[in-house]
Structure formats: structure tokens, C-alpha cells
PANU-756873 format. One record per atom (N, C-alpha, C): y, z, x negated. Coordinates in steps of 0.05 Angstrom, whole numbers, padded with zeros to 5 digits, always signed. Layout:
residues N
YZX ...
end
This chain:
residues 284
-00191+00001+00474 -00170+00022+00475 -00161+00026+00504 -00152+00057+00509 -00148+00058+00539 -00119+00052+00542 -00104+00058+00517 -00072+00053+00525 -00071+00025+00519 -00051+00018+00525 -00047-00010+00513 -00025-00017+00491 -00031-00025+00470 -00010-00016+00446 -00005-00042+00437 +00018-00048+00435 +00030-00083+00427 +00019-00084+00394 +00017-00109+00400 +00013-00127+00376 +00030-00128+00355 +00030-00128+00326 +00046-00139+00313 +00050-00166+00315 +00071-00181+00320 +00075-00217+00316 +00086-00220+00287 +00087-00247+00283 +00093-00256+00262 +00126-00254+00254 +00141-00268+00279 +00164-00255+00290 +00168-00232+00276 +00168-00209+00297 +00172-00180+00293 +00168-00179+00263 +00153-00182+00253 +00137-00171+00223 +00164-00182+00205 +00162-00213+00203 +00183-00221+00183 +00211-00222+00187 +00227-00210+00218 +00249-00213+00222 +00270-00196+00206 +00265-00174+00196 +00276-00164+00182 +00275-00169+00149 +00260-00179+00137 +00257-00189+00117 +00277-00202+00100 +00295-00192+00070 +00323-00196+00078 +00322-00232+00055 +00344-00243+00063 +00348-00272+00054 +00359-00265+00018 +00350-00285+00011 +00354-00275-00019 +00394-00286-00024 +00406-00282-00032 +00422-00293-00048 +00426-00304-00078 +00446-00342-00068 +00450-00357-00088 +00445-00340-00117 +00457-00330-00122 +00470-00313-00149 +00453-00285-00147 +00426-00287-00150 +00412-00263-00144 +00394-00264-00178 +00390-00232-00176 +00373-00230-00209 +00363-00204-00196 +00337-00195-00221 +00310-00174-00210 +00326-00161-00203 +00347-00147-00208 +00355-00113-00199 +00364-00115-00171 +00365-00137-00156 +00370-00136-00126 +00338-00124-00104 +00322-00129-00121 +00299-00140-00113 +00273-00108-00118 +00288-00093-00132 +00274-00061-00134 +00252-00063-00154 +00245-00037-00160 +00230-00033-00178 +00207-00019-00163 +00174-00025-00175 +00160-00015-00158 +00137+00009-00189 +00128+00020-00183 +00113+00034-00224 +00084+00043-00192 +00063+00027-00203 +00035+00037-00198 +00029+00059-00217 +00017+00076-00197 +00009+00101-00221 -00023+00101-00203 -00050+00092-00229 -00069+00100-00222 -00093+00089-00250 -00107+00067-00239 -00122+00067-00260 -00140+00082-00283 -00155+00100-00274 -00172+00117-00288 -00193+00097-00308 -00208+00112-00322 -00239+00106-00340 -00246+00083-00314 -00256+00067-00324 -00273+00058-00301 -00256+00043-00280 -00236+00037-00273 -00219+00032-00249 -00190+00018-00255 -00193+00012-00280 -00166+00000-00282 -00160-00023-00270 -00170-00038-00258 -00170-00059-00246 -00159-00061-00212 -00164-00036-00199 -00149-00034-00182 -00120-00027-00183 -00107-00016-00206 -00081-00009-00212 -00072-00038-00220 -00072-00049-00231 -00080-00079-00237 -00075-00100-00210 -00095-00094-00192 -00094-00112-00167 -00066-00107-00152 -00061-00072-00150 -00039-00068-00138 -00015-00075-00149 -00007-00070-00172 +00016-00083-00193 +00015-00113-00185 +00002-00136-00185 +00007-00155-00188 +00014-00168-00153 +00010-00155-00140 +00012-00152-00108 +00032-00153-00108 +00040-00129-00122 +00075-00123-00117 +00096-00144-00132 +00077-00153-00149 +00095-00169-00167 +00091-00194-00154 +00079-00207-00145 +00078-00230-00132 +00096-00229-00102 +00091-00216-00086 +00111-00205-00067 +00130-00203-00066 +00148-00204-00088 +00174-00197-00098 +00189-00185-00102 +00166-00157-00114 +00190-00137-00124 +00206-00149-00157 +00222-00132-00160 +00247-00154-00182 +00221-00138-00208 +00217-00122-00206 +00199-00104-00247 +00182-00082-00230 +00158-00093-00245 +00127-00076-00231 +00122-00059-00257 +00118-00032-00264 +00107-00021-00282 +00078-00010-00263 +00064-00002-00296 +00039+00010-00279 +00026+00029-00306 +00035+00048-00289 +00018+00079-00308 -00003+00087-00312 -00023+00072-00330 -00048+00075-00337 -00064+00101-00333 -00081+00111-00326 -00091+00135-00336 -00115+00139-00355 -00128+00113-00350 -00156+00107-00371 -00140+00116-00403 -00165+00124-00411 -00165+00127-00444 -00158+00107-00461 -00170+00083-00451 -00166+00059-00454 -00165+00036-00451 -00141+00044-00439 -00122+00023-00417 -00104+00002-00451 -00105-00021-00428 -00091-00047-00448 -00071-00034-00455 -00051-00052-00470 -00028-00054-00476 -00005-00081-00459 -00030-00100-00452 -00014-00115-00427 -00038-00127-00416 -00031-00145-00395 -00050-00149-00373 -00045-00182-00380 -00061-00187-00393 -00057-00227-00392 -00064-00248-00383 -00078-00235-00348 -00072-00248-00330 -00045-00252-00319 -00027-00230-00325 -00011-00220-00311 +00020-00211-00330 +00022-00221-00351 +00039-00208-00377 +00066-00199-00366 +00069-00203-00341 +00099-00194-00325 +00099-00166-00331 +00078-00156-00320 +00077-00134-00315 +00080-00107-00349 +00088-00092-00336 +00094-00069-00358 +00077-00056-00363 +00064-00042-00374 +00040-00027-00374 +00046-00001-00397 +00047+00023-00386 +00043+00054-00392 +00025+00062-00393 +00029+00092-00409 +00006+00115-00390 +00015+00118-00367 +00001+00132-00355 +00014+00144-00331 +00039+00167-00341 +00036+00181-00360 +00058+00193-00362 +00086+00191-00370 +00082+00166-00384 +00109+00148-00387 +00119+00131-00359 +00102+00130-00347 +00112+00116-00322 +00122+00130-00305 +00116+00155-00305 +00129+00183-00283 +00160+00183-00298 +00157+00187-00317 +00181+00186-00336 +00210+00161-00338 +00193+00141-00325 +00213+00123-00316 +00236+00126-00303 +00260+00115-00308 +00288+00114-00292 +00282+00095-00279 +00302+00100-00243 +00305+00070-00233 +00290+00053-00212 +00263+00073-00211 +00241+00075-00204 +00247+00073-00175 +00250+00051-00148 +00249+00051-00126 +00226+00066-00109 +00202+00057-00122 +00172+00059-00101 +00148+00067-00119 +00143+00087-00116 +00120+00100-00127 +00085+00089-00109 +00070+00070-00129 +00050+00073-00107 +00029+00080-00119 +00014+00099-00109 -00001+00124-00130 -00034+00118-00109 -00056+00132-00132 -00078+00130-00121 -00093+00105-00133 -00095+00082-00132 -00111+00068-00139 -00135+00066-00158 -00148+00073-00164 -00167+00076-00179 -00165+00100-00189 -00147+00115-00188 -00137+00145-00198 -00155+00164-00205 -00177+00173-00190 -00195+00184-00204 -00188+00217-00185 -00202+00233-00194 -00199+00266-00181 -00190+00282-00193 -00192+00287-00224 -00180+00304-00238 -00157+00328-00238 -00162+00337-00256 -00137+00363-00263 -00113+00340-00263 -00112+00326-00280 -00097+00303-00293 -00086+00275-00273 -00109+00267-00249 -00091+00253-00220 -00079+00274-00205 -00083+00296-00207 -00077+00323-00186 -00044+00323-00198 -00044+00325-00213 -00015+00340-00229 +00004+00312-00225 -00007+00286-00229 +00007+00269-00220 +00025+00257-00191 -00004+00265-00176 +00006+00260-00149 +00031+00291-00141 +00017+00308-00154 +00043+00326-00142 +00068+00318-00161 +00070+00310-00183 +00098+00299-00191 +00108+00279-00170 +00098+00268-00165 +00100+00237-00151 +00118+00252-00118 +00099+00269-00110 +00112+00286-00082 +00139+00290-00086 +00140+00300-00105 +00170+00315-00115 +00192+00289-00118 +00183+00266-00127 +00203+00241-00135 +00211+00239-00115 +00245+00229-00119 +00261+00217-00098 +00258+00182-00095 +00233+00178-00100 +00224+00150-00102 +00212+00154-00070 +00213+00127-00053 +00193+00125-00038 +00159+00120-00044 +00140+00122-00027 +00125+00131-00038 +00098+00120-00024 +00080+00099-00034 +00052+00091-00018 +00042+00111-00034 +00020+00118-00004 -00009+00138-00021 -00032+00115-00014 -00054+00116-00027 -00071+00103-00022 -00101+00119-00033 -00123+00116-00028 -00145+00119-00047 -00146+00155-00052 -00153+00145-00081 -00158+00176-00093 -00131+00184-00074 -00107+00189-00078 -00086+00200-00078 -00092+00210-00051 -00107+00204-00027 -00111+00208+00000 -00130+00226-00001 -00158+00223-00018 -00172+00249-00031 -00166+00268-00035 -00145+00269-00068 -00128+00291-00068 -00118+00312-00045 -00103+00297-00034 -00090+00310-00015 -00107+00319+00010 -00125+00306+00006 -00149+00325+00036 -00157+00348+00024 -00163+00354-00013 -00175+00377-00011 -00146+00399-00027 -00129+00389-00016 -00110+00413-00023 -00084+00414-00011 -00085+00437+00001 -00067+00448+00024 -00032+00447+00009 -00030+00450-00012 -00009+00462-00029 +00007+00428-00031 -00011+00414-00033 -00002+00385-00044 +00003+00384-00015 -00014+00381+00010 -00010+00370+00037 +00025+00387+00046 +00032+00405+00039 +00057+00427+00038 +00083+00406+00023 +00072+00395+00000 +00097+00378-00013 +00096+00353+00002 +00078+00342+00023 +00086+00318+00025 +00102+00322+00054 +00092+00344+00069 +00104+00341+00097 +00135+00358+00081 +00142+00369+00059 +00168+00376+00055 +00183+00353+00047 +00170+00330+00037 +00186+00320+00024 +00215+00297+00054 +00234+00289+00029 +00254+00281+00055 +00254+00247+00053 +00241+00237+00035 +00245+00205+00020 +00217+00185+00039 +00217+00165+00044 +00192+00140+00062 +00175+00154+00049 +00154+00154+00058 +00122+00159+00049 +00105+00141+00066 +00083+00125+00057 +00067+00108+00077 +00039+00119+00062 +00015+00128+00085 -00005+00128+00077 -00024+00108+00088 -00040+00096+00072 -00063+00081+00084 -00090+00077+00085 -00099+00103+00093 -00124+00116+00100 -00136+00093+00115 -00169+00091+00106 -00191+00076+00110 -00200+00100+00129 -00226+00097+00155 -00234+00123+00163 -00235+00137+00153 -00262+00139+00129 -00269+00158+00107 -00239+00172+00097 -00223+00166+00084 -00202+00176+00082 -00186+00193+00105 -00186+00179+00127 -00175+00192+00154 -00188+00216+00164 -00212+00216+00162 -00226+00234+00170 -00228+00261+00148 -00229+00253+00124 -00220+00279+00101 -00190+00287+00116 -00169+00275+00110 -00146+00288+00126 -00149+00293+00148 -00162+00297+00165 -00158+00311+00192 -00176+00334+00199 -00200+00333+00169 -00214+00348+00177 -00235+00346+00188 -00247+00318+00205 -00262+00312+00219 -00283+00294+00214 -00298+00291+00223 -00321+00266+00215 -00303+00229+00231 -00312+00217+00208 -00317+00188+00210 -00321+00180+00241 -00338+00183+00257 -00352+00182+00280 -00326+00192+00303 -00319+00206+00287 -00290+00227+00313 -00273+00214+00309 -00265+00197+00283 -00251+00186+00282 -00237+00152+00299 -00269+00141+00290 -00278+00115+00295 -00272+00119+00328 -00282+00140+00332 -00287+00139+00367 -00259+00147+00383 -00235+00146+00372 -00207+00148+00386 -00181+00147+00361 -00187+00116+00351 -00163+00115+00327 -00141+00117+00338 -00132+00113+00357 -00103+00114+00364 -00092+00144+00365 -00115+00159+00373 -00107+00195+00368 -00111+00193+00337 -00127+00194+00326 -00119+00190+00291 -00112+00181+00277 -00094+00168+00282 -00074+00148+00273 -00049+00162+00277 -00042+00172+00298 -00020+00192+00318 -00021+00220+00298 -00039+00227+00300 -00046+00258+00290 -00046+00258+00255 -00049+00231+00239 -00038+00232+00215 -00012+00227+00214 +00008+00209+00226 +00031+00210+00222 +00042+00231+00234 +00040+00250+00261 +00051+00277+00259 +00043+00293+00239 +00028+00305+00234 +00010+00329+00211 +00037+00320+00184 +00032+00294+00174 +00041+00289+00145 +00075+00279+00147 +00086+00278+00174 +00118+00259+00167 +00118+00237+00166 +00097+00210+00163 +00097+00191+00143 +00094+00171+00169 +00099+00143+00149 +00083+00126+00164 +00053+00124+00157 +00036+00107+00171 +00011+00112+00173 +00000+00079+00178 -00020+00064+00168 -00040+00038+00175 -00065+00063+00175 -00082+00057+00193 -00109+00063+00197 -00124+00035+00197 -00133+00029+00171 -00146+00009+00165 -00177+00007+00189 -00176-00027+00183 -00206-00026+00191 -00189-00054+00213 -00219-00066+00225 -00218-00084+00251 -00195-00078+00265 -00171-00094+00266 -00149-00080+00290 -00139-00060+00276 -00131-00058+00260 -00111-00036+00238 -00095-00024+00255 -00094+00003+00262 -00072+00006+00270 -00048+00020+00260 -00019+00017+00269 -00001+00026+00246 +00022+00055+00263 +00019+00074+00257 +00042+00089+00269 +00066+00088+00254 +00086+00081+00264 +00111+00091+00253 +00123+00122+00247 +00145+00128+00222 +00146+00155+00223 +00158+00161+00250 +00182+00138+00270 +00189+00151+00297 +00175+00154+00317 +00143+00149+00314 +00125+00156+00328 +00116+00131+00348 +00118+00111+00338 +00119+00075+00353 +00081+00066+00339 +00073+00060+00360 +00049+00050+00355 +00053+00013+00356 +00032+00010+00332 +00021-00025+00329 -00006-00030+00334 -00018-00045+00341 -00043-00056+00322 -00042-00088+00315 -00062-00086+00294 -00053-00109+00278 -00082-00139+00289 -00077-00155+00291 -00094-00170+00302 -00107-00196+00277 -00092-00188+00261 -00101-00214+00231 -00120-00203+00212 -00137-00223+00208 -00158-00204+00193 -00185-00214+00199 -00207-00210+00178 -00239-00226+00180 -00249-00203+00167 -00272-00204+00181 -00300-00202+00162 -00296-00200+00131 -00291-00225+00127 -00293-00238+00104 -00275-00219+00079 -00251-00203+00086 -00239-00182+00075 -00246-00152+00066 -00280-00152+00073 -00297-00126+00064 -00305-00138+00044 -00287-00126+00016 -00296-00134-00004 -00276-00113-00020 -00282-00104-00047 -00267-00093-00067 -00241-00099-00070 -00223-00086-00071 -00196-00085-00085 -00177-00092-00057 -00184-00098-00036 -00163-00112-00010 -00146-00082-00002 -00156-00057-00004 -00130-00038-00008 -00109-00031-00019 -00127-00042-00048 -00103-00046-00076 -00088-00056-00064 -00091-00081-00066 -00073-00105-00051 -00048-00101-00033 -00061-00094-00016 -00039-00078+00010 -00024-00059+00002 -00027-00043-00012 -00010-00022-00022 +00011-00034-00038 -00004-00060-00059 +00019-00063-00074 +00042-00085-00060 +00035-00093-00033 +00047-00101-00014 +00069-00097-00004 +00054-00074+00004 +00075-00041+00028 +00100-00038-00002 +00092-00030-00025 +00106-00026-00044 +00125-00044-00043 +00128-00074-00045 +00136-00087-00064 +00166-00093-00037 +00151-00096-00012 +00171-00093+00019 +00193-00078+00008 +00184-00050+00009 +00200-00031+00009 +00228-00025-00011 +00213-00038-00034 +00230-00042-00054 +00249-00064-00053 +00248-00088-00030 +00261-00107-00035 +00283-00103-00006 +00279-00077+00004 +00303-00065+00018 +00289-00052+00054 +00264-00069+00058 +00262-00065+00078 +00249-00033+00082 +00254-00021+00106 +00246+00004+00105 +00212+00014+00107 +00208+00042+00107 +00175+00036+00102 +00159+00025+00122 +00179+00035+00155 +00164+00028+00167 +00164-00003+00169 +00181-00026+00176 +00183-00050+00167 +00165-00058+00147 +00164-00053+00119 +00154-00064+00102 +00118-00046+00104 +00115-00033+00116 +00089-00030+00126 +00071-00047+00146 +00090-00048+00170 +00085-00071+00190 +00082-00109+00177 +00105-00110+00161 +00096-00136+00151 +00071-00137+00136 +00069-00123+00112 +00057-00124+00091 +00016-00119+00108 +00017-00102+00133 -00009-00105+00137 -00012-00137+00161 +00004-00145+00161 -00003-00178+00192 +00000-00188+00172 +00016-00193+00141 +00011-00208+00125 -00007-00209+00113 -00024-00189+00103 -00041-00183+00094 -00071-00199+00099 -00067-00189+00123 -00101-00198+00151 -00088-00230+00146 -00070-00234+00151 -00063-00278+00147 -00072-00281+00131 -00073-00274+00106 -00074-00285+00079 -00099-00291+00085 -00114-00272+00095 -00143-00268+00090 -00152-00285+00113 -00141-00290+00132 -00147-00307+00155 -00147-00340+00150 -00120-00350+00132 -00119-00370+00115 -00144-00373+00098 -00142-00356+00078 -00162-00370+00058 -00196-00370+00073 -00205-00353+00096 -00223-00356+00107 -00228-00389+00124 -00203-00399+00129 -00203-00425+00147 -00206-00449+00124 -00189-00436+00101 -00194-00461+00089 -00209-00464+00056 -00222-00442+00054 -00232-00436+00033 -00265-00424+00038 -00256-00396+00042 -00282-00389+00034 -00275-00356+00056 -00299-00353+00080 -00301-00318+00088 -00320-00305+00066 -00349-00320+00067 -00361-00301+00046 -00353-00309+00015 -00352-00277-00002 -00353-00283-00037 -00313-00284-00028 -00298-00281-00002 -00269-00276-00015 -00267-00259-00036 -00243-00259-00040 -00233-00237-00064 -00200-00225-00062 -00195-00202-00066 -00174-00193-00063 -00152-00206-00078 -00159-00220-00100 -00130-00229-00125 -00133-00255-00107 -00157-00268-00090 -00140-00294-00068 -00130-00294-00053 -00137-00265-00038 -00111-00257-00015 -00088-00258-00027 -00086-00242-00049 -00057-00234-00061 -00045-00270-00058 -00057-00285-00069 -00038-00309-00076 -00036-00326-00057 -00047-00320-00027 -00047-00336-00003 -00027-00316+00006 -00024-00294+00010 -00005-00280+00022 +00026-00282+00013 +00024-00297-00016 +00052-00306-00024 +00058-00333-00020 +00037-00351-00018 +00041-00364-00005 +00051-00373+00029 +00038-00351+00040 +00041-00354+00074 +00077-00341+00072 +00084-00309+00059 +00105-00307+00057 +00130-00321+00060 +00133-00337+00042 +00146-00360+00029 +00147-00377+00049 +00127-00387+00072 +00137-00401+00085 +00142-00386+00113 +00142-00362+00114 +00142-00346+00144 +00180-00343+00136 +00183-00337+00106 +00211-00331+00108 +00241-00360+00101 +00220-00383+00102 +00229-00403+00106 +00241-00410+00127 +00219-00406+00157 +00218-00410+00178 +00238-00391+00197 +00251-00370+00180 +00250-00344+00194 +00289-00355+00203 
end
């Protein structure tokens, strides 16, 4: 990189992170409703819900969209489980985090633009980042809207929103990284080696935690239901963006030191990252 853009620390990331209180119960702690899970994909709506729920949001719902989606998750029985259309329908609702396995449809289309409209804050991830590259009308509701929004475009993703190839991308992320969070309002992670993060006040990060060993299925889910579960437990998006991706890359940095880089898996990040949590906000 030609500028030089600070690091996230561990510090910085968890200092705001708020201290629980004695006499504390879920409703301090926010509500997070995944909306994604298509035919085929329920398992990433799934990875992200239990992210969030392990992380500590206080009640995770998650809005199915498969035909035939469970009735509960029993790895996981905390969790609430909808259609997606009962879960839009929810009161109460802190953090909307949409996209995950979601699919392209008439039917994720109509979702994600309800979702724009909620006075919920709001991760995009995945499909939901698709969506919105091939439709101007939707890209219109998100730069109107007035509530957090965090997107967390992979290149491929980055490069559908900007319009540009992968290669244009790759070859000056800190301008595309910059140029998604002006265009959209939002905060912004530009995934990949050295993640980098814009804030919506326009404050650049990059993130330094992180292996190899994390190119594997579902580690977006993950993070999203991360970013989510932050946000819901008070910290703002940009904050609970910044932690949720240096925590993230640890988790995965941990279980690479003392487990396993190749054959990781995203549901072991998830439970090393609540682990590392737990003692970062011990320390803190």
C-alpha cells in the first residue's frame, strides 16, 4: 500500500466493548433476526445466527427462506427459527443481518428491500451484496436510508458494486474500499489478506489477524453474525465492525496455532472467537 493506514489493535477493537451488569437479563443485550437461507443454503443462515448468538446478542431469530427449512436447529435449539416472512414481521428487532445463503430471486429481492426500509440496523452480506449490484432502485434505498448499515463485500462482491473487474479491484483496495463506503453511506470490511475496513466518517483500518487456513466455507457467515451480534449489544457499527473483523482473523489465528490451519471450519472459529472474546473483555 502507498498510504500508510493503521492497524486495528486489540486495544482499540475491544475498548469500547460495554461491561455487562450484576443484575443483567437478554433484553440489555439486543436482538439480532438473520434473514437468508434459501433451497440449498440453509446452513449459512444457521452459521450466522449462532455467531451472533454465541457473541452475545441477548435473542437470535432467523428467517428461513428454504421450502424446507427446520422448525429448530438442534445444534443450536436457542435459536428461533421462521420463515423469512415472519421474521421481517418481528417487533423489537435491533439488527437485521440479511444475505446469507439468500439466494437471487423475486422473493430475496422483495426482502432485502423491506429490510432497507427497517429502522433496524443493518449487515449486508452475500446474496444481499448481489442484489444490490444489479439494481439501481435498491442501491437508491440504501444510500437513503438514515439507520448503521455495514457491508462486507469479498472482491467479487466489491467489484459487482463498483462496477469494475476483480483485478481493478485487487490492484488498489484502499480506493475500493473508500469508494464503497462513499457511493453507499455505510460502513465497509473489504475482505481478503489484510481486510480492510472504512468507517461511515470516512477513517481507514486494516486488519492484520488472519491465515490461510480461513479460506474455507461459511467464515463470512460468521463475521456477519459477529458485526450483528456487536452492534446489538450497544456498540456502534463502526466499533462493532472493527472488533468483530481483528476478532474474527484471532479466532482463526488461535485455532491455526493450536489446532488445525488446514480442514479449519467456520462453526471453530465461531467458538474460539468466544472464547478469545471473553478473555480480551476480561483483560479490558
Amino acid at each position: 500500500m502507498s498510504e500508510r493506514i493503521p492497524a486495528i489493535s486489540t486495544k482499540q477493537a475491544i475498548a469500547n466493548f460495554p461491561k455487562r451488569p450484576r443484575d443483567s437479563h437478554k433484553g440489555l443485550f439486543g436482538t439480532v433476526a438473520v434473514i437468508g437461507g434459501a433451497n440449498g443454503m440453509i446452513g449459512a443462515a444457521l452459521m450466522a445466527a449462532r455467531a451472533a448468538l454465541k457473541l452475545g446478542a441477548g435473542c437470535v431469530h432467523v428467517g428461513l427462506l428454504a421450502d424446507n427449512a427446520p422448525g429448530v436447529d438442534f445444534l443450536q435449539p436457542e435459536l428461533m427459527l421462521h420463515s423469512a416472512s415472519e421474521a421481517m414481521q418481528l417487533k423489537g428487532v435491533n439488527v437485521l443481518a440479511v444475505g446469507c445463503g439468500m439466494g437471487h430471486d423475486t422473493a430475496a429481492q422483495k426482502f432485502l428491500h423491506d429490510a432497507l426500509a427497517s429502522p433496524s440496523a443493518l449487515v449486508l452480506d452475500a446474496d444481499a451484496l448481489n442484489l444490490l449490484a444489479d439494481d439501481a432502485n435498491l442501491q437508491g434505498d440504501l444510500r437513503a436510508r438514515l439507520h448503521p448499515t455495514v457491508l462486507t463485500p469479498h472482491p467479487g462482491e466489491a467489484a459487482r458494486l463498483l462496477a469494475c473487474s476483480i483485478t481493478e479491484v485487487q490492484a488498489d483496495r484502499v480506493a475500493a474500499v473508500r469508494q464503497l463506503a462513499q457511493k453507499f453511506g455505510c460502513s465497509v470490511v473489504l475482505k481478503g489478506a489484510d481486510s480492510l475496513c472504512a468507517t461511515r466518517d470516512g477513517r481507514l483500518f486494516v486488519n492484520n489477524t488472519g491465515n490461510p487456513g480461513m479460506s474455507a466455507a461459511g467464515m463470512g457467515d460468521v463475521l456477519t453474525g459477529m458485526i450483528a451480534a456487536f452492534i446489538a449489544q450497544g456498540l456502534t457499527a463502526d466499533d462493532a465492525m472493527l472488533l468483530a473483523v481483528h476478532l474474527h482473523g484471532a479466532a482463526g489465528d488461535a485455532l491455526a496455532e493450536q489446532q488445525a490451519r488446514i480442514g479449519m471450519t467456520a462453526t471453530e472459529v465461531t467458538e474460539w472467537a468466544r472464547w478469545l472474546l471473553n478473555q480480551w473483555a476480561s483483560q479490558s
